[in-house]
TIBADREN-674394 format. One record per atom (N, C-alpha, C): x, y, z; atom name. Coordinates in nm, 4 decimals, padded with zeros to 6 digits, always signed. Layout:
TIBADREN-674394
<east->X	north->Y	up->Z	atom->CA> $
...
end
This chain:
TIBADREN-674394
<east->-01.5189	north->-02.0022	up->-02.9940	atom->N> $
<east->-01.3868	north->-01.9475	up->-03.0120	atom->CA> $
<east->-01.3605	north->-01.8436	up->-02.9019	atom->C> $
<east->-01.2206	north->-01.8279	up->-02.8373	atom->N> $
<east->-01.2232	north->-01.7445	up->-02.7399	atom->CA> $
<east->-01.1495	north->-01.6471	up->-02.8102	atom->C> $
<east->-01.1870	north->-01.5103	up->-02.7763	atom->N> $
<east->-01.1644	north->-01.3629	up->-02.8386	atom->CA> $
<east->-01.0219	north->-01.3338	up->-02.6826	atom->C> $
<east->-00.9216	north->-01.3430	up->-02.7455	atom->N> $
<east->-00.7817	north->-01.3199	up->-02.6559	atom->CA> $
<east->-00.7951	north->-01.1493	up->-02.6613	atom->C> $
<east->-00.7803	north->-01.0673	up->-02.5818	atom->N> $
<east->-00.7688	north->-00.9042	up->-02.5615	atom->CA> $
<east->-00.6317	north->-00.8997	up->-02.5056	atom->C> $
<east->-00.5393	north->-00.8349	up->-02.5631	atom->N> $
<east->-00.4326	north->-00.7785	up->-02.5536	atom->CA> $
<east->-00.4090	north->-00.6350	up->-02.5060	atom->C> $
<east->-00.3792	north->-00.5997	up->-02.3722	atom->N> $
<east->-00.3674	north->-00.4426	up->-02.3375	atom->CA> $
<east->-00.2330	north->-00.4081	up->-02.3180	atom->C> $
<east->-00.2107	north->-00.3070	up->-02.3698	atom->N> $
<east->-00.0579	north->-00.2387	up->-02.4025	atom->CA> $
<east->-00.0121	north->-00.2744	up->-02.2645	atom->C> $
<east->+00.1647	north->-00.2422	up->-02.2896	atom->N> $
<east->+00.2319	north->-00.2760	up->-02.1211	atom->CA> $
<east->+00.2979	north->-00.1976	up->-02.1340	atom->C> $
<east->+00.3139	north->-00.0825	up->-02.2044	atom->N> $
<east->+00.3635	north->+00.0643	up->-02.2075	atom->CA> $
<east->+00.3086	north->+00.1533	up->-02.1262	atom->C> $
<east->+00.3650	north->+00.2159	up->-02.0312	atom->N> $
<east->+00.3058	north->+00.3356	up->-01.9331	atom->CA> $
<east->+00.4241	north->+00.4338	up->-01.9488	atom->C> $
<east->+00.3557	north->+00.5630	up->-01.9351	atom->N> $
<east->+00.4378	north->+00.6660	up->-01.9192	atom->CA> $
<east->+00.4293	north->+00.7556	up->-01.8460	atom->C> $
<east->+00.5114	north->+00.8366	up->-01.7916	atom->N> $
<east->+00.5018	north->+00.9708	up->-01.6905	atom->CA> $
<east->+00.5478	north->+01.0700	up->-01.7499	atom->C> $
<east->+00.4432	north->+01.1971	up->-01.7212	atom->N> $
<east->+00.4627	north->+01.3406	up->-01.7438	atom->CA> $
<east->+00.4630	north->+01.4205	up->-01.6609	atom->C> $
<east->+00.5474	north->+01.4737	up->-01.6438	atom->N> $
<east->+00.6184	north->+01.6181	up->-01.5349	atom->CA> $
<east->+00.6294	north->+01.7403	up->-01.5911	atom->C> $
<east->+00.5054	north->+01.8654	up->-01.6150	atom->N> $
<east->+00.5881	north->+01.9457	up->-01.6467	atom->CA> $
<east->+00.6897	north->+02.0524	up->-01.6014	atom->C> $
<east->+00.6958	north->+02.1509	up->-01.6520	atom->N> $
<east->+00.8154	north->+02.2003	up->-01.5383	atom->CA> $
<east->+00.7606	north->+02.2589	up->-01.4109	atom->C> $
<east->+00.6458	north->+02.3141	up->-01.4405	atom->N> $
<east->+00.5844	north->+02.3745	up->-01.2839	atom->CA> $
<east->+00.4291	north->+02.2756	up->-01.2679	atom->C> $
<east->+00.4205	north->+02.2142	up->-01.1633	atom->N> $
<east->+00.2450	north->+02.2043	up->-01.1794	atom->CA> $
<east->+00.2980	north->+01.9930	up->-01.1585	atom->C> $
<east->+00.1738	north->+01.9431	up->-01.1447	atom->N> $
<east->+00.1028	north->+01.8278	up->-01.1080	atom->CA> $
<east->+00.1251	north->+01.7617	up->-01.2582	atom->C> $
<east->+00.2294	north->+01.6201	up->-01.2256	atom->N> $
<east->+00.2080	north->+01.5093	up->-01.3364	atom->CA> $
<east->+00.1162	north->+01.4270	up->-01.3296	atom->C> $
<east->+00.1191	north->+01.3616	up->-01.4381	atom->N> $
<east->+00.0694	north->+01.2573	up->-01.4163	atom->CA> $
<east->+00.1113	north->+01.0884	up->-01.5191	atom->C> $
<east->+00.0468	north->+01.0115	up->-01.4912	atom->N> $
<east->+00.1451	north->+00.8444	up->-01.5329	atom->CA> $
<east->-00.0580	north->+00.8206	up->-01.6329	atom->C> $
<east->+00.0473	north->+00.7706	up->-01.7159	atom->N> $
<east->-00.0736	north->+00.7155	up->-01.8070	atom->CA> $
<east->-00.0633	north->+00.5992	up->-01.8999	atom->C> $
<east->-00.1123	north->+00.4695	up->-01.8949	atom->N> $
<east->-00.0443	north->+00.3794	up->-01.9376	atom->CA> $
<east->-00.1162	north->+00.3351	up->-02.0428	atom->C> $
<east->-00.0908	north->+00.3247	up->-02.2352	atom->N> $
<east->-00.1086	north->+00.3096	up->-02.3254	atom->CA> $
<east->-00.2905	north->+00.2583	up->-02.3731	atom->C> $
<east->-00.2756	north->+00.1590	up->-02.2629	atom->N> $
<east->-00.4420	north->+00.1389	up->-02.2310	atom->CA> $
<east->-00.5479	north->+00.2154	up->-02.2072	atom->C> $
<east->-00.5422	north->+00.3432	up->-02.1907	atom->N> $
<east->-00.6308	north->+00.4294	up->-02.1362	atom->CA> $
<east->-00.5964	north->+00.4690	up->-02.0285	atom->C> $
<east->-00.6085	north->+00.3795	up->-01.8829	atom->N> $
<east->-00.6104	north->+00.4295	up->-01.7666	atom->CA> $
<east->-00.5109	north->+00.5667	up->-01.7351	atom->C> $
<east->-00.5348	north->+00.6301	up->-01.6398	atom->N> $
<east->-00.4475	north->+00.7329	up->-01.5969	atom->CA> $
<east->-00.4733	north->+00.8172	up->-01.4361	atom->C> $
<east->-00.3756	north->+00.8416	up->-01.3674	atom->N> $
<east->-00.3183	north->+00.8680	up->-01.2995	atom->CA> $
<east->-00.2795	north->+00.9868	up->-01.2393	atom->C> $
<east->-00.3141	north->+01.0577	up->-01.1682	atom->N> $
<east->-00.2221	north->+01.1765	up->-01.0913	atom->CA> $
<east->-00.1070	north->+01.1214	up->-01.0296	atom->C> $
<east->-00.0005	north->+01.2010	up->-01.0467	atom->N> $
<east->+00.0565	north->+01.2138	up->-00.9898	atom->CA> $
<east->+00.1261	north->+01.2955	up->-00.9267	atom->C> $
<east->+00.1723	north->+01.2506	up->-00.7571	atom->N> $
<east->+00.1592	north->+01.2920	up->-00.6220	atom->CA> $
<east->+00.3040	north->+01.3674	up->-00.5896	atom->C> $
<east->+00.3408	north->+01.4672	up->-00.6540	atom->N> $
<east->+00.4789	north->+01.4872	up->-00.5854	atom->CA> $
<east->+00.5129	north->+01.5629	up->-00.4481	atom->C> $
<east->+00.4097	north->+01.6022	up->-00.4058	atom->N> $
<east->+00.3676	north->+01.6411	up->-00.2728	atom->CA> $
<east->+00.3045	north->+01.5881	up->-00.1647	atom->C> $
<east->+00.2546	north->+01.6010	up->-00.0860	atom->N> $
<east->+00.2046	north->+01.5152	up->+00.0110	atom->CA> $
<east->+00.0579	north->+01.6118	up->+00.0002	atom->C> $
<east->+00.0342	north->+01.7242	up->-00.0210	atom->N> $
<east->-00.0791	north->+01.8305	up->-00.0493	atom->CA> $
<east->-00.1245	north->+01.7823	up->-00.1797	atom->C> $
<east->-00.0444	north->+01.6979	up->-00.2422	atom->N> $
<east->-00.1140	north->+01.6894	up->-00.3945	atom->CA> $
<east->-00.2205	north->+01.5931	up->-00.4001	atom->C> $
<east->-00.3537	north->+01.5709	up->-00.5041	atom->N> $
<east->-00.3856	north->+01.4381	up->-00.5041	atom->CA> $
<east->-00.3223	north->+01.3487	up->-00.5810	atom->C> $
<east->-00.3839	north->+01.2350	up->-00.6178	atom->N> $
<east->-00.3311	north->+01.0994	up->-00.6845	atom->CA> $
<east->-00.2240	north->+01.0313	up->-00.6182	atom->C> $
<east->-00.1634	north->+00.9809	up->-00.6228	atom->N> $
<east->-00.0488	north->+00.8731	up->-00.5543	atom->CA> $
<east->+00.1336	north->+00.9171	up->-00.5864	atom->C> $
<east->+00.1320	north->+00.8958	up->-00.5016	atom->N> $
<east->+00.3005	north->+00.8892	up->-00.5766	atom->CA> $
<east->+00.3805	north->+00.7853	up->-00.5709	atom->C> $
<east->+00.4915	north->+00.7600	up->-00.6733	atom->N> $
<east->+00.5033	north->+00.6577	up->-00.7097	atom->CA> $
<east->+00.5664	north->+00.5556	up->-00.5985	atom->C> $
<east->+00.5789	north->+00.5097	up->-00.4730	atom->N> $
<east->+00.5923	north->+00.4747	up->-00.4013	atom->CA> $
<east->+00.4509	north->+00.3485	up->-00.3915	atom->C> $
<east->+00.3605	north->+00.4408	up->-00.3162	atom->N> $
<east->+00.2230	north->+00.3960	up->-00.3535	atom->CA> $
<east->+00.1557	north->+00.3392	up->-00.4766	atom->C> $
<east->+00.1962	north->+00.3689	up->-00.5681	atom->N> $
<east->+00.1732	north->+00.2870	up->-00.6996	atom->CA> $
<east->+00.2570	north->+00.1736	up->-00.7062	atom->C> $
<east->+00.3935	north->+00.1496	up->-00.6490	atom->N> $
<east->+00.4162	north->+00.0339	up->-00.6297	atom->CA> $
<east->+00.3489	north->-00.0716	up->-00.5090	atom->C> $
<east->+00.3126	north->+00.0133	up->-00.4155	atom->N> $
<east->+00.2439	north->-00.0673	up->-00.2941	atom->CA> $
<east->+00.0925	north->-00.1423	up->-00.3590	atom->C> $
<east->+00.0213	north->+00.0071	up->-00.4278	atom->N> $
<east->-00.0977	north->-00.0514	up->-00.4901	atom->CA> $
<east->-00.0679	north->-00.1873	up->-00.6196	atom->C> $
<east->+00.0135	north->-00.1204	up->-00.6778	atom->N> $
<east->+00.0381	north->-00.2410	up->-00.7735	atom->CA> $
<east->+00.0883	north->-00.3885	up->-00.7306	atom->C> $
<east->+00.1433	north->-00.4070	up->-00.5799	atom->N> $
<east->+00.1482	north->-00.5133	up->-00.5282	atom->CA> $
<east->-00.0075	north->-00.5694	up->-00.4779	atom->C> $
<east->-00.1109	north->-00.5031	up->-00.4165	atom->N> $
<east->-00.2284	north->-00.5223	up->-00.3418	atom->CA> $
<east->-00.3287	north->-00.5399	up->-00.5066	atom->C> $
<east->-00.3076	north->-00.4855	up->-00.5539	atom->N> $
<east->-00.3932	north->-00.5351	up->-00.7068	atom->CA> $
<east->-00.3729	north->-00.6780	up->-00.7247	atom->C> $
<east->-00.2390	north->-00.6585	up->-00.7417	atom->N> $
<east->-00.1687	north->-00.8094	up->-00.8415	atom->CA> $
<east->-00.2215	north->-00.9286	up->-00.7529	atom->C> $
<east->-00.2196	north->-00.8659	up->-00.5743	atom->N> $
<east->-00.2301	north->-01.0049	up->-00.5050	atom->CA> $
<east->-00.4007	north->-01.0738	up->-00.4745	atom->C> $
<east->-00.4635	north->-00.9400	up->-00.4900	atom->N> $
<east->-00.6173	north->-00.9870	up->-00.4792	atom->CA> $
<east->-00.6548	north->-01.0354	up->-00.6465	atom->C> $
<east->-00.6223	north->-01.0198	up->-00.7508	atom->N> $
<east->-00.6251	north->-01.0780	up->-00.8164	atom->CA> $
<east->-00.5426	north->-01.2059	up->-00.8815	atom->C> $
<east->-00.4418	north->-01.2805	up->-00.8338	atom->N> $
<east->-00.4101	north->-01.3551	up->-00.8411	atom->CA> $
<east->-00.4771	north->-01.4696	up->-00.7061	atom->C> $
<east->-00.5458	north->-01.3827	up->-00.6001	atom->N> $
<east->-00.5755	north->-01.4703	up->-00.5041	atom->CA> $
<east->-00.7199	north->-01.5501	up->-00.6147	atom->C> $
<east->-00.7989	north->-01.4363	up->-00.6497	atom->N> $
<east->-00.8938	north->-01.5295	up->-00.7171	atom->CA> $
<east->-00.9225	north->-01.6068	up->-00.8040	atom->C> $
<east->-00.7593	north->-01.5992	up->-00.9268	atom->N> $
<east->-00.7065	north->-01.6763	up->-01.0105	atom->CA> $
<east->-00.7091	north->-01.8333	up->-00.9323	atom->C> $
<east->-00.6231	north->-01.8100	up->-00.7818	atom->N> $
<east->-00.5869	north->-01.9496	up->-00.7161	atom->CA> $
<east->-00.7226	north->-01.9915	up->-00.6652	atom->C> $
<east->-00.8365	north->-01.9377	up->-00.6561	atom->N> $
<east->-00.9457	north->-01.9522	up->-00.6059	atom->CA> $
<east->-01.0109	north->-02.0661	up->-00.7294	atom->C> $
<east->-01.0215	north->-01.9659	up->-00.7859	atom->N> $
<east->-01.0640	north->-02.0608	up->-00.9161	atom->CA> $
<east->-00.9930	north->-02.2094	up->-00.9629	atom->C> $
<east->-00.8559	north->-02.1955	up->-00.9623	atom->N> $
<east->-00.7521	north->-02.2921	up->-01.0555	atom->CA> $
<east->-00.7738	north->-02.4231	up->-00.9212	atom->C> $
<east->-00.8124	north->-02.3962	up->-00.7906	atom->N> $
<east->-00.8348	north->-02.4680	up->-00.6684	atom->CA> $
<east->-00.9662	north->-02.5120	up->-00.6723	atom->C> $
<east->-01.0363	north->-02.5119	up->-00.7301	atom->N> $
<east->-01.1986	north->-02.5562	up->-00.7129	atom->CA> $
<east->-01.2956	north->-02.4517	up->-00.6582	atom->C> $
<east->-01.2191	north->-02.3447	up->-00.6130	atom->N> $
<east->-01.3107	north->-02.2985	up->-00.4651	atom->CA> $
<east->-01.3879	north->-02.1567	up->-00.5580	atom->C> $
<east->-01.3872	north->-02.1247	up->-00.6624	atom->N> $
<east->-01.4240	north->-01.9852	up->-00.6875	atom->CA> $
<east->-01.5588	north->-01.9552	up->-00.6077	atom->C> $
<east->-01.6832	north->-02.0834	up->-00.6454	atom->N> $
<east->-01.7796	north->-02.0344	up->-00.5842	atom->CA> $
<east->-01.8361	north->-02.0155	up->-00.4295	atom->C> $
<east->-01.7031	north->-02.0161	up->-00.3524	atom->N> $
<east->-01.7385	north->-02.0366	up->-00.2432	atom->CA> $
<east->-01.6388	north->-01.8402	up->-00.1808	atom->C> $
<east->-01.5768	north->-01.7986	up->-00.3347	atom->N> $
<east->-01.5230	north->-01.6694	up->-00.2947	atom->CA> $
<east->-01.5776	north->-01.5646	up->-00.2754	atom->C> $
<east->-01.6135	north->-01.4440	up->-00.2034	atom->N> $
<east->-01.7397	north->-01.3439	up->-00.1731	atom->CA> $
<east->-01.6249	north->-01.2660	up->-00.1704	atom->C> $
<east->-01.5379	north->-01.2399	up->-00.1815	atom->N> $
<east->-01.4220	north->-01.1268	up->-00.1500	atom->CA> $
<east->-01.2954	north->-01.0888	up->-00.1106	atom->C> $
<east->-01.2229	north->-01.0459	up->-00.1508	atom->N> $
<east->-01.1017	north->-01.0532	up->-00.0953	atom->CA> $
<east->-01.0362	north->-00.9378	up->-00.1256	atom->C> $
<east->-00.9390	north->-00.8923	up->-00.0225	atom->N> $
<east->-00.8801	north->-00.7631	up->-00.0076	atom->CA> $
<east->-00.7782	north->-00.7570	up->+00.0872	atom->C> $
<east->-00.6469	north->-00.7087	up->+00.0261	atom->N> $
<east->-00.5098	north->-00.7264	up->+00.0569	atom->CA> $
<east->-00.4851	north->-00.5724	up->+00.0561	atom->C> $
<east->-00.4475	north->-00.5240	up->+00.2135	atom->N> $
<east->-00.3276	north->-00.3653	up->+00.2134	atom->CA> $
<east->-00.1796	north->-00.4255	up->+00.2184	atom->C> $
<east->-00.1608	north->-00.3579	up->+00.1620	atom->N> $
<east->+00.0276	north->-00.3510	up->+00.1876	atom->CA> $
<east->+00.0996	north->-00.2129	up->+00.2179	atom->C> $
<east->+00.1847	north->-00.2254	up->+00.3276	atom->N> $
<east->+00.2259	north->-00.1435	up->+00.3552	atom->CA> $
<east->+00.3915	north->-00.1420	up->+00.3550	atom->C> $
<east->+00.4534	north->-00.0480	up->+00.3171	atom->N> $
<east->+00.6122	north->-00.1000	up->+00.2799	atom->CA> $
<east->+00.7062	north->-00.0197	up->+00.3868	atom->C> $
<east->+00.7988	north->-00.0660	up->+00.4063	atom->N> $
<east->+00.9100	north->+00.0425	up->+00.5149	atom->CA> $
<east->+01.0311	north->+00.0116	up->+00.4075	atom->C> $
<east->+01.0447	north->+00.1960	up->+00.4621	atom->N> $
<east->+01.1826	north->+00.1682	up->+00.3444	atom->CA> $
<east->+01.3250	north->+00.1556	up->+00.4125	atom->C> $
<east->+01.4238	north->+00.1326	up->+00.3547	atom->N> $
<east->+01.5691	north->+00.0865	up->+00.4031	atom->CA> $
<east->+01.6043	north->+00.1948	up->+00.4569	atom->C> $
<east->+01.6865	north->+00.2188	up->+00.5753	atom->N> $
<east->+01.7528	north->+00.3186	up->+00.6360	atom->CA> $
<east->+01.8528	north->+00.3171	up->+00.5583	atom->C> $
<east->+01.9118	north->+00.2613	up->+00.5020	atom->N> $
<east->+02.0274	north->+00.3120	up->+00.4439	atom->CA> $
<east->+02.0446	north->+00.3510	up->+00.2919	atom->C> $
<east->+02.1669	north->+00.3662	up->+00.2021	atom->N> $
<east->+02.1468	north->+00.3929	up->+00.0724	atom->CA> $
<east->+02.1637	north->+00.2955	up->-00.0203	atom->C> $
<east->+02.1521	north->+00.2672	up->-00.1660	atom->N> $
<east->+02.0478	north->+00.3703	up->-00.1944	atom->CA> $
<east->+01.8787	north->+00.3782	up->-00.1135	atom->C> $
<east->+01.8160	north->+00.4771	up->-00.2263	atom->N> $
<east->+01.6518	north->+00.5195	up->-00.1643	atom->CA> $
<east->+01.5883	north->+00.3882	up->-00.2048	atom->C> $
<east->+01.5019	north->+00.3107	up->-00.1413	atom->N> $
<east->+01.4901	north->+00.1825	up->-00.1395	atom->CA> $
<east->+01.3590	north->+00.1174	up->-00.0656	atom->C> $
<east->+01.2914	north->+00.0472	up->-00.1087	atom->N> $
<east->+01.1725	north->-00.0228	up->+00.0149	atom->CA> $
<east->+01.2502	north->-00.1237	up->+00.0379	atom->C> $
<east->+01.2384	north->-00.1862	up->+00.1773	atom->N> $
<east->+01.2967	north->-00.2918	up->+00.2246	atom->CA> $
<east->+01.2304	north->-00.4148	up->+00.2278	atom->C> $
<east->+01.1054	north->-00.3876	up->+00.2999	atom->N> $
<east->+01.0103	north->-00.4856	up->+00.3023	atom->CA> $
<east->+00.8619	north->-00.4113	up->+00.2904	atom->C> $
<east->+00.8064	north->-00.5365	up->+00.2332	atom->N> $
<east->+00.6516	north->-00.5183	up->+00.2241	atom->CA> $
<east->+00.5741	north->-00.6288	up->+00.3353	atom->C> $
<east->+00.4882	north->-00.5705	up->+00.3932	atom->N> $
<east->+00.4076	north->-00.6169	up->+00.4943	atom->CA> $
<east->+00.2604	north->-00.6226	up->+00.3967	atom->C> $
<east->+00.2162	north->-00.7833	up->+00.3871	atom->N> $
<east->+00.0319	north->-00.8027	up->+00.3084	atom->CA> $
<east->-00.0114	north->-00.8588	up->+00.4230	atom->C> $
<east->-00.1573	north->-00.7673	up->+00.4452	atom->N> $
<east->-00.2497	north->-00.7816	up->+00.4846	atom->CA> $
<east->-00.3589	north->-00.8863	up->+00.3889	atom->C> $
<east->-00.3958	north->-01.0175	up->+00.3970	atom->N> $
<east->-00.5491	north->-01.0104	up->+00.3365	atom->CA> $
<east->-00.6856	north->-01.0347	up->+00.4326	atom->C> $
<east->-00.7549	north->-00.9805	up->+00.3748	atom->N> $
<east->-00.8900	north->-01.0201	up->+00.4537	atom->CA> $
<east->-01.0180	north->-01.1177	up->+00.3253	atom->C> $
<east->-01.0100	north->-01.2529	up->+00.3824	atom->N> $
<east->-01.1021	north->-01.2934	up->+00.2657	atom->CA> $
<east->-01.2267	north->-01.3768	up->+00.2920	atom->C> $
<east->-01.3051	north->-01.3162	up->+00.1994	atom->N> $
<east->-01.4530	north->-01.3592	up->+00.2723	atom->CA> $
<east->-01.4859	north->-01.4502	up->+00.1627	atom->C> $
<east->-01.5795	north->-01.5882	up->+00.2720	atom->N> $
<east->-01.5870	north->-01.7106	up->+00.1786	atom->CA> $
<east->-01.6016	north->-01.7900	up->+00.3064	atom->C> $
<east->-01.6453	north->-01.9146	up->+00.2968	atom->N> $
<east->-01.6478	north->-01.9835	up->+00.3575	atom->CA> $
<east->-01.5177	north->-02.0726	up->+00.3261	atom->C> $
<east->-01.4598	north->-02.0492	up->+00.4052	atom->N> $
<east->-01.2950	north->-02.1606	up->+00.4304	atom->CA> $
<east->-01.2352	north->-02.1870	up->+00.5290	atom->C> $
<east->-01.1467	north->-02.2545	up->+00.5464	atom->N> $
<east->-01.0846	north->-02.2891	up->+00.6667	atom->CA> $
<east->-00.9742	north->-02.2300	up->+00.7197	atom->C> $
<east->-00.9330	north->-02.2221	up->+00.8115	atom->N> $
<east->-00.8245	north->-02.1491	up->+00.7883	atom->CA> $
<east->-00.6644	north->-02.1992	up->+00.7136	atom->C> $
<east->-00.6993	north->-02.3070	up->+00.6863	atom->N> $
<east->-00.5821	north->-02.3838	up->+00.6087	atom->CA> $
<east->-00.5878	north->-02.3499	up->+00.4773	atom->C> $
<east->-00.7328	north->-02.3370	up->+00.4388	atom->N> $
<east->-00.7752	north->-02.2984	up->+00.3001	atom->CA> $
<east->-00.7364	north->-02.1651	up->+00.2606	atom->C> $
<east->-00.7968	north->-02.0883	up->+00.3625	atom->N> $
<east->-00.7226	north->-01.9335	up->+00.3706	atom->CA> $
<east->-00.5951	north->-01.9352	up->+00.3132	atom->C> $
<east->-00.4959	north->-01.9647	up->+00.4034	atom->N> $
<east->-00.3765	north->-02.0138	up->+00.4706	atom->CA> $
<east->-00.3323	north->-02.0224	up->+00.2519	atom->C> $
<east->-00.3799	north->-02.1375	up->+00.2516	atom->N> $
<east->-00.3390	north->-02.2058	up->+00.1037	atom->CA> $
<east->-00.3660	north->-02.1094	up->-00.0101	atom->C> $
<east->-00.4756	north->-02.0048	up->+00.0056	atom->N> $
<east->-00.4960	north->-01.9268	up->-00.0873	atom->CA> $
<east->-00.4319	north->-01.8387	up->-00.1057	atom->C> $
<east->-00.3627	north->-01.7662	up->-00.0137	atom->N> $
<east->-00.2998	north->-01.6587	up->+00.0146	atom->CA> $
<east->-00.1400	north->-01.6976	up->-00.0460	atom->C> $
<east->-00.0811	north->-01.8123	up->+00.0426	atom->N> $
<east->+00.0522	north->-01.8891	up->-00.0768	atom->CA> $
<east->+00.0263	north->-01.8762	up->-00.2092	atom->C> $
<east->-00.1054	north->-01.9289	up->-00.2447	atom->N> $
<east->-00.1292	north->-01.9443	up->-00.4014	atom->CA> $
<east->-00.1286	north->-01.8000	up->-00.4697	atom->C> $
<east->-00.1791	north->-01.6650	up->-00.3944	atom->N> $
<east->-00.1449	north->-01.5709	up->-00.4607	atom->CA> $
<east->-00.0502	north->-01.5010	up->-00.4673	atom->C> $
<east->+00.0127	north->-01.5550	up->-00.3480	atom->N> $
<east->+00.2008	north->-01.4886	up->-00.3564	atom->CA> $
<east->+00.2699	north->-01.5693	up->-00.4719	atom->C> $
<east->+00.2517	north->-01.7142	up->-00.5355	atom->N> $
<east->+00.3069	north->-01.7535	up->-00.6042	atom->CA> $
<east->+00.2923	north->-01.7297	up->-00.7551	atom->C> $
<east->+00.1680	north->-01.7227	up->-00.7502	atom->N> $
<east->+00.1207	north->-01.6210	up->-00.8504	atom->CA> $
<east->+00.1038	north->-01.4938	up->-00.9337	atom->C> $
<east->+00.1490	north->-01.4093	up->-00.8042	atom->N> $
<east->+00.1562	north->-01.2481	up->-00.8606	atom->CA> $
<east->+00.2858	north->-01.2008	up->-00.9481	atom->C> $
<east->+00.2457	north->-01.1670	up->-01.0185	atom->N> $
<east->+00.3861	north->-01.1400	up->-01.1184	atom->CA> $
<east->+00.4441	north->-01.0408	up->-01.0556	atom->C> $
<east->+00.3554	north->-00.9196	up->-01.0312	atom->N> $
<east->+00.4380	north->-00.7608	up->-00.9048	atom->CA> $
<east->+00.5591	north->-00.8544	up->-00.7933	atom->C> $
<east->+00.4575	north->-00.9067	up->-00.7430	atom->N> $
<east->+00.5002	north->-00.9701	up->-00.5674	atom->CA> $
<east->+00.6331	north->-01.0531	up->-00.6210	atom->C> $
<east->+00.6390	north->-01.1650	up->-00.7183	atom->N> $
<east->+00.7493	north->-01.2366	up->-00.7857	atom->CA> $
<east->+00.8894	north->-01.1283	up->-00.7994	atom->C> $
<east->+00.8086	north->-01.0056	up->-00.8811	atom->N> $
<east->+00.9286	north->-00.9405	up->-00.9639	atom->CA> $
<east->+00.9676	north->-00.8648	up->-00.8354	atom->C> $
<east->+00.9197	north->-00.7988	up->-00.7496	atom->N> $
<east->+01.0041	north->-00.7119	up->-00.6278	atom->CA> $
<east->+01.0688	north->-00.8241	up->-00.5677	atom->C> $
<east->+01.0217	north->-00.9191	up->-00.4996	atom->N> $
<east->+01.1500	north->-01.0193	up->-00.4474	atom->CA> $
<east->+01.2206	north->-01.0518	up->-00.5097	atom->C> $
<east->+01.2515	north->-01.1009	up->-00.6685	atom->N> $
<east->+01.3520	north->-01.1477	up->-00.7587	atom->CA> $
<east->+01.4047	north->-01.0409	up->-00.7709	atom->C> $
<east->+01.3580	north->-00.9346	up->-00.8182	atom->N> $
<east->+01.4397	north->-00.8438	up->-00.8819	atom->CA> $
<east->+01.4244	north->-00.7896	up->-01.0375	atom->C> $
<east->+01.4315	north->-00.7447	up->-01.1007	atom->N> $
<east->+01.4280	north->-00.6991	up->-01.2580	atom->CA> $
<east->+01.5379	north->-00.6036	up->-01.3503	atom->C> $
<east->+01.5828	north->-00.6531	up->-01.4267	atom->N> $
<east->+01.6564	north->-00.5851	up->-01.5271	atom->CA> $
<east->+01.6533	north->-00.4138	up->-01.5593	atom->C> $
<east->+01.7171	north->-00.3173	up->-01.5323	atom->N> $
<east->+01.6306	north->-00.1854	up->-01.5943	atom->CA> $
<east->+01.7020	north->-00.1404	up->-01.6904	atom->C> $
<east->+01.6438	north->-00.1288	up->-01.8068	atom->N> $
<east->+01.7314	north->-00.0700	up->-01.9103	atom->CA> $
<east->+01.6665	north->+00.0465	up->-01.9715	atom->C> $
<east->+01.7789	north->+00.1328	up->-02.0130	atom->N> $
<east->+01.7110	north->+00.2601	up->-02.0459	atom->CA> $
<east->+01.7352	north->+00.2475	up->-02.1946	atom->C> $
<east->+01.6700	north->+00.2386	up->-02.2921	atom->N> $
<east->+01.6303	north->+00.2412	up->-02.4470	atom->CA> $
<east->+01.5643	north->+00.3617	up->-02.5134	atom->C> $
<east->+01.6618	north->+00.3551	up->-02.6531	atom->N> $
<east->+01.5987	north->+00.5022	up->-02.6985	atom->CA> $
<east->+01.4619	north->+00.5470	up->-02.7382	atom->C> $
<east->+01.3584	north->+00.4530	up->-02.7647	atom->N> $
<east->+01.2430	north->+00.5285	up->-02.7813	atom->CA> $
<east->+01.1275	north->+00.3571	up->-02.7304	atom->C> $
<east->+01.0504	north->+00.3483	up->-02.6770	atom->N> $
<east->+00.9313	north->+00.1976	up->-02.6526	atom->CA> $
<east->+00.8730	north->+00.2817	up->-02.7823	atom->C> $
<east->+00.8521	north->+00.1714	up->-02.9091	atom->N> $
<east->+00.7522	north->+00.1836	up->-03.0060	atom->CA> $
<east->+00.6299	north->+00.0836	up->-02.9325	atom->C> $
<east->+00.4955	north->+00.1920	up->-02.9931	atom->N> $
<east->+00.3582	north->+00.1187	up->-03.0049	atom->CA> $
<east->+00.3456	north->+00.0232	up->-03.0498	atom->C> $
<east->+00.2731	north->-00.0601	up->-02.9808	atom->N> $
<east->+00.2241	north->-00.1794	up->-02.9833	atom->CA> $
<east->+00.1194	north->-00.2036	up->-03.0963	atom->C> $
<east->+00.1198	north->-00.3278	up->-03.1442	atom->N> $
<east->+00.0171	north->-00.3391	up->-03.2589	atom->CA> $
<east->+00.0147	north->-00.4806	up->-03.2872	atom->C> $
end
């Protein structure tokens, strides 16, 4: 029998009035956050860049797998770097992915894996499509 694990998709951010927030998302994980350039942790800019470079090295090894090839995967690692729109609104324009992936493949294979994780990534999908934002009076817990 396979045991399905469900992790919350609720995240939240805290600012207080003076001093260093931080983003913490229902699951445990958590976050500094960067409203300075002196501060540590990320700011949310970078949490969207990272959350694109997550989504895509792990969807690359999803396509690795769903392709035959998992055991031939030793690694893989995607930077992204974003430039934002000169004009208004405040905006990224484009994202530039880097991957580097180690394995024995071809470069067509490469080539094919890398499609397969752009088609795949739900982040990478939802910034080019686009997404709904609605502001609602309270996200109840999950259960």
């Amino acid at each position: 029998m396979v045991n399905i694990v469900k992790r919350s998709t609720v995240v939240g951010a805290f600012l207080p009035g003076k001093g260093q927030g931080n983003v913490e998302a229902r699951s445990g994980a958590r976050l500094d956050l960067a409203g300075l350039a002196t501060e540590s942790g990320m700011t949310p800019v970078e949490m969207m860049d990272a959350a694109l470079a997550g989504c895509l090295v792990l969807s690359a090894r999803i396509a690795a797998r769903n392709l035959g090839w998992h055991e031939r995967l030793v690694s893989v690692k995607a930077d992204v770097r974003h430039e934002k729109a000169p004009d208004a609104p405040s905006r990224v324009a484009a994202f530039d992915c880097a991957f580097q992936i180690e394995g024995d493949f071809s470069p067509e294979e490469r080539e094919k894996l890398v499609a397969e994780a752009h088609r795949l990534c739900t982040v990478g999908n939802t910034l080019e499509r686009g997404a709904t934002i609605r502001d609602v009076e309270r996200i109840p817990d999950e259960g």
